[in-house]
N, C-alpha and C positions, 0 to 999 in steps of 0.2 A: 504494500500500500504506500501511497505518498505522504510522508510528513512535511509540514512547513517546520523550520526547525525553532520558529518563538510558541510552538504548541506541543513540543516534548513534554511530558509529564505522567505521572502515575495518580489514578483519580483518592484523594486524599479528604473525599466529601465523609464517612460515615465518624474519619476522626474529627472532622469539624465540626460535626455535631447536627450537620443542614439534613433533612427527609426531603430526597427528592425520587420521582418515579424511578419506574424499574423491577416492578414484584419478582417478574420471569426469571428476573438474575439467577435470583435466592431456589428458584422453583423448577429448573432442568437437574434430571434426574441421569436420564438417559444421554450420555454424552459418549463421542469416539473416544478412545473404544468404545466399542459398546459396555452398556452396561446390566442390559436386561435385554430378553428375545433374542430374536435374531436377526442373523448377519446376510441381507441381500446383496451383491456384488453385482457390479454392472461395467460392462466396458472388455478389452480381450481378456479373455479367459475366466470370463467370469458367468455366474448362472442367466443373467439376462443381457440383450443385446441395446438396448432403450431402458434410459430411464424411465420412460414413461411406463414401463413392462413393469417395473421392478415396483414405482409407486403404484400398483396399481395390485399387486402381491402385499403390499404392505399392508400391517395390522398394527394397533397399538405396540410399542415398545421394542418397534422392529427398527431396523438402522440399515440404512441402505448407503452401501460403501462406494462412489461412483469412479474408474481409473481416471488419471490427468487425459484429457483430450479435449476434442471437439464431439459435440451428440447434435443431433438434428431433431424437430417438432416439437419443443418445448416440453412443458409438464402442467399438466391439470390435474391438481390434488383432487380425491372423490373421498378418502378417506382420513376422518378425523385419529387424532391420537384419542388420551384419555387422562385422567390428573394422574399425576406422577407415571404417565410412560407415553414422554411423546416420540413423535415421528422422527426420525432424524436422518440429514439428505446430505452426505458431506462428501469431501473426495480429501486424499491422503497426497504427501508427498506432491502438490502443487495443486491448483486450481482448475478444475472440471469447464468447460465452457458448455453452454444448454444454448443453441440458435435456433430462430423459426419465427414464419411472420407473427405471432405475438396476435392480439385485436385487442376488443374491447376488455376481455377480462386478462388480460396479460399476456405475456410467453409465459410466465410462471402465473399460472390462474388460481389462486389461494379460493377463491370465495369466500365461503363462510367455516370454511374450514379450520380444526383448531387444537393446538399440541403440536405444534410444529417446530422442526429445529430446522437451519440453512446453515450449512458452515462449509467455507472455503469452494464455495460455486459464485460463477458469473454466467447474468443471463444478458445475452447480446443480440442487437440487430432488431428490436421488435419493430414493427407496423404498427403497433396501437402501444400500449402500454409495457414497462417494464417485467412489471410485477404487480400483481394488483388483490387486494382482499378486502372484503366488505363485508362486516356483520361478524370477523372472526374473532378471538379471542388466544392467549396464551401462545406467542409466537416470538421464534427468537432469530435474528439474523446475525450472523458474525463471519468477518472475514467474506466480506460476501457483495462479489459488484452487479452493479447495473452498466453495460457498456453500450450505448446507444439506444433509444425506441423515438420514435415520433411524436406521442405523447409521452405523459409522467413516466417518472421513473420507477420508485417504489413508492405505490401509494396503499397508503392503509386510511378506509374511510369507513367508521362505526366499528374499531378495532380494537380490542381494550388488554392492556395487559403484554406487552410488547418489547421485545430488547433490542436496540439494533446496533450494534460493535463493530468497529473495526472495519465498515463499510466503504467503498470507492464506487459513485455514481456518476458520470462522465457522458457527455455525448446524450441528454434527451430531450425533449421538447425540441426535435430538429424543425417541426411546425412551429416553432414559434410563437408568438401570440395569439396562435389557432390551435393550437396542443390543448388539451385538456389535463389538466390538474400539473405539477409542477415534478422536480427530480427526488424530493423526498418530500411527501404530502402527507399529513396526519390532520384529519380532519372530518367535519362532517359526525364528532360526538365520539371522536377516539380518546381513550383516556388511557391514564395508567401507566407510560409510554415514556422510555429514557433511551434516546440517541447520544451515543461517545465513541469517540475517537473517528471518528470518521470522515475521508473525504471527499467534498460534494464539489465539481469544479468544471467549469467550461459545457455549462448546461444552457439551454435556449430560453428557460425561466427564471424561476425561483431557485434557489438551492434548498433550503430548508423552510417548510411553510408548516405553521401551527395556525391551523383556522376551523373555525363555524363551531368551536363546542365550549359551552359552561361546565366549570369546576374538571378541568384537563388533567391537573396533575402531571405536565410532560417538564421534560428537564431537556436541556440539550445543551450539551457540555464537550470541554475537550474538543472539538472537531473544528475543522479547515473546512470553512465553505468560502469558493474562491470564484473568480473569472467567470462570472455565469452573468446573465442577462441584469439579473438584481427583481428584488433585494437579493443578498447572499445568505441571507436570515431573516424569515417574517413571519410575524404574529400578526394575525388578523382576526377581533372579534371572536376572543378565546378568552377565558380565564384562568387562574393559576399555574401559568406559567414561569420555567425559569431559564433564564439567557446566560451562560457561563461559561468563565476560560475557554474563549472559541479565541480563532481567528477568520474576520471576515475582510475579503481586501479581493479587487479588479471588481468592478461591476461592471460589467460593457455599457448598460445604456442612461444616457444624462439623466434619466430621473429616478433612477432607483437606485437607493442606500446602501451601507455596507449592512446595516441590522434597519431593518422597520417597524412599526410600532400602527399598527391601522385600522380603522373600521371601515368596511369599503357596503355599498348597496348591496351585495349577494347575502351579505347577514340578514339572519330573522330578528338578533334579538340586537344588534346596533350598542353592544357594548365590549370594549375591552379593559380586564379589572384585574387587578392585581398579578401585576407581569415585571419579573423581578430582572433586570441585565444588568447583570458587573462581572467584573476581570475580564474583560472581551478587549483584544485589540483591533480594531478597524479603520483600515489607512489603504488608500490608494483606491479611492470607489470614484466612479464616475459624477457621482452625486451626494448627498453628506456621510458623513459616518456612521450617524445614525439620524433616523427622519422619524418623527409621528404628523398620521394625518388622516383626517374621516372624509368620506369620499362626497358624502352633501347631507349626513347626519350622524349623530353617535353621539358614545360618552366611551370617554377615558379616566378610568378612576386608578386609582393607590397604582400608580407606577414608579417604581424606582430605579434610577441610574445612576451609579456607582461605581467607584474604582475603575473606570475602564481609561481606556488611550484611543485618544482619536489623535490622523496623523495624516498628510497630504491629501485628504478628501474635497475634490473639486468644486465644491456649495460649501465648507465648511462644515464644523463637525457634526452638530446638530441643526435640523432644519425642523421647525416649529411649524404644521398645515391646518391642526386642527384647536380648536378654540372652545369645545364642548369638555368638559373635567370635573372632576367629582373628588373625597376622598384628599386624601393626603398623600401627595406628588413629592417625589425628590428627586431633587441634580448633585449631589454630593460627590467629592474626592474623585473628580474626573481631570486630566489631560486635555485642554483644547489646544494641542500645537499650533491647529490652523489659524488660532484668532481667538480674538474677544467673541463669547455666545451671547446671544441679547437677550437670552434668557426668556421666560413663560409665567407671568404672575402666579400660573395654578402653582407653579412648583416651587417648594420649599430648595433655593440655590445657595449653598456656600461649599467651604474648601476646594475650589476646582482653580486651575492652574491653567493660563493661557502662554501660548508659546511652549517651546523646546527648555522644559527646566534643566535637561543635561542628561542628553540617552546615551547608551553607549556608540549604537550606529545606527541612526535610524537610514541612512545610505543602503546599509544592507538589512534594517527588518529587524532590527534590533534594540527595542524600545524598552529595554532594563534601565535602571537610574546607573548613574555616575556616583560617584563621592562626592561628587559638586554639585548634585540636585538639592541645593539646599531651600529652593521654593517648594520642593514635594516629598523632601527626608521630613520624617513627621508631621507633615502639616494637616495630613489628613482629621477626618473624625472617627471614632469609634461606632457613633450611633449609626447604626441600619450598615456597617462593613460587614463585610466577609471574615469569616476566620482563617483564610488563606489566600493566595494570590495566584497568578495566572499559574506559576510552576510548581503551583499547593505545599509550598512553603507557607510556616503558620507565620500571621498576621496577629500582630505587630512584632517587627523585629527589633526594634529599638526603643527608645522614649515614648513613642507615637506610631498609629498608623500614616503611613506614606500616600502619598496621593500616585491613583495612574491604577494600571492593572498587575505592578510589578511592585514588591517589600524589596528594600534595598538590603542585602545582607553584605556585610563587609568581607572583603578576603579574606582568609586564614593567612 
């Protein structure tokens, strides 16, 4: 998989004390090796010829072993796993590729199907959708790409309960503003649902989109959502979510941000509420670094931004659209390199830092403090911080917390 290298880190969230989604984690049982049932193999020399043969042999707590290659006509799940013995679809010793024109319900058509594992497959080339499941439940992806489709890439709409790891989605929405739904879509009353380390990059929409559900519960952390159409990261008309230790940077098009914050007219209920983003750095977007904005109604209520870095974003770092707010707002211990922010009355604005207080390079993407940051070595606040910072190093390191998405810790 590709790392950007200001997003190295090992996730440091259950010592910091934060609950965020991800049940599934906790709740795979049945993992390579196997650990229950049995062992379907597929590819030379193995019992089946098609994956599709083998899923379609498969029973609760069965594990279907696929050789490294190329397979042809996708996969349509028909059977579900069960609690504690799911389905599991992996390939050993490199990466399996599954191609075929794909449609409306995916090359990999999940439905409503549910107990599922994906590890170390990529589904490429689809006609309609990557990968697609609706109405399913208990689903885990890891190590696991989407390399090309027309539409979305993997979309989970009424999905709850989900883990998606270590993913690379590349190359979808080749339709463009005519695709339907975006390269990682969670929406539509998915809940439960934590994306990490994953990356999302050189896509024709959205990179990561959390939209259309109350009381979400989704986290999405860790991961490089990069060079894609923009936003690189968006919440739309969801609530409780949370935005963290990403990096988001290249939006190709002048109006959409590196993270956005939105309620657009496709929403029923025309609110987004309590949507937490810090430690995220977002530098080099087409348009700000971060944007909120309601598309001709809404409310934005308890949103908070914090500790993050904004950096070379061609609108400056936050761009203000929407004027509907609720609840109690904050701008805290943020980085504006680009400039003076003109700030948003709804929001409760202090400790943030304009200008280059002293990164190491930001030349090369390199947005850790200096020794000489002495406008952001402690100057931050404690109220509403994080307990750790983009490389989940605990927060505060010193006297005070640091402003930015980075604790400055001193040499050895």
């Amino acid at each position: 998989m590709k790392r950007d290298r200001i997003a190295l880190a090992a996730v440091a969230v259950a010592a910091a004390g934060l609950v965020t989604a991800g049940p599934a984690a906790g709740s795979v049982t049945d993992v390579p090796p196997p650990a229950s049932g049995r062992t379907l193999t597929v590819g030379p020399g193995g019992q089946y010829a098609t994956v599709q043969a083998a899923a379609d042999a498969a029973r609760p707590g069965d594990n279907v072993r696929i050789a490294p290659g190329e397979y042809t006509g996708g996969l349509s799940i028909k059977t579900s796993g069960s609690p504690g013995k799911y389905i599991t679809f992996y390939s050993e010793d490199g990466r399996a590729v599954v191609k075929g024109r794909g449609g409306s319900k995916g090359l990999l058509a999940l439905g409503n199907h549910s107990w599922l594992r994906f590890h170390n497959l990529t589904f490429a080339g689809s006609r309609g959708f990557g990968a697609y499941a609706d109405g399913a439940h208990d689903l885990v992806f890891e190590n696991f790409g989407i390399d090309g489709s027309q539409d979305g890439g993997l979309v989970l709409l009424n999905t709850s309960n989900a883990l998606v790891d270590g993913c690379e989605i590349k190359g979808t929405n080749a339709e463009g503003t005519s695709a339907d739904h975006e390269a990682l879509t969670l929406g539509h009353g998915s809940r439960d649902i934590e994306v990490r380390h994953c990356d999302v990059h050189d896509n024709g929409e959205e990179g990561i989109d959390v939209k259309y559900t109350e009381n979400a519960r989704i986290s999405i952390h860790h991961n490089v959502s990069s060079n894609n159409r923009g936003p690189n990261i968006y919440v739309d008309s969801a609530s409780d979510v949370q935005v963290y230790n990403n990096v988001a940077r290249g939006t190709k098009n002048a109006t959409k941000a590196g993270i956005a914050l939105a309620v657009e007219d496709w929403s029923e209920t025309r609110v987004l509420d309590n949507v937490k983003v810090y430690n995220n750095v977002s530098y080099g977007n087409a348009q700000a670094g971060l944007s909120i904005w309601v598309e001709s109604s809404g409310t934005l209520s308890n949103v908070e931004i914090v500790n993050n870095t904004f950096h070379g974003n061609k609108k400056g770092a936050i761009s203000f659209d929407g004027d509907e707010y609720d609840g109690v707002n904050i701008l805290r211990n943020n980085i504006f390199a680009e400039g003076p922010v003109s700030g948003n009355g709804a929001f409760t604005t202090d400790h943030n830092v304009t200008g280059n207080p002293g990164f190491v390079n930001p030349a090369a993407s390199d947005f850790h403090l200096t020794e000489g940051a002495a406008k952001a070595i402690d100057k931050g606040s404690a109220a509403s911080a994080p307990a750790f910072d983009l490389d989940d190093k605990p927060r505060p390191a010193g006297a005070g917390h640091d402003v930015g998405a980075y604790e400055y810790t001193a040499p050895r």
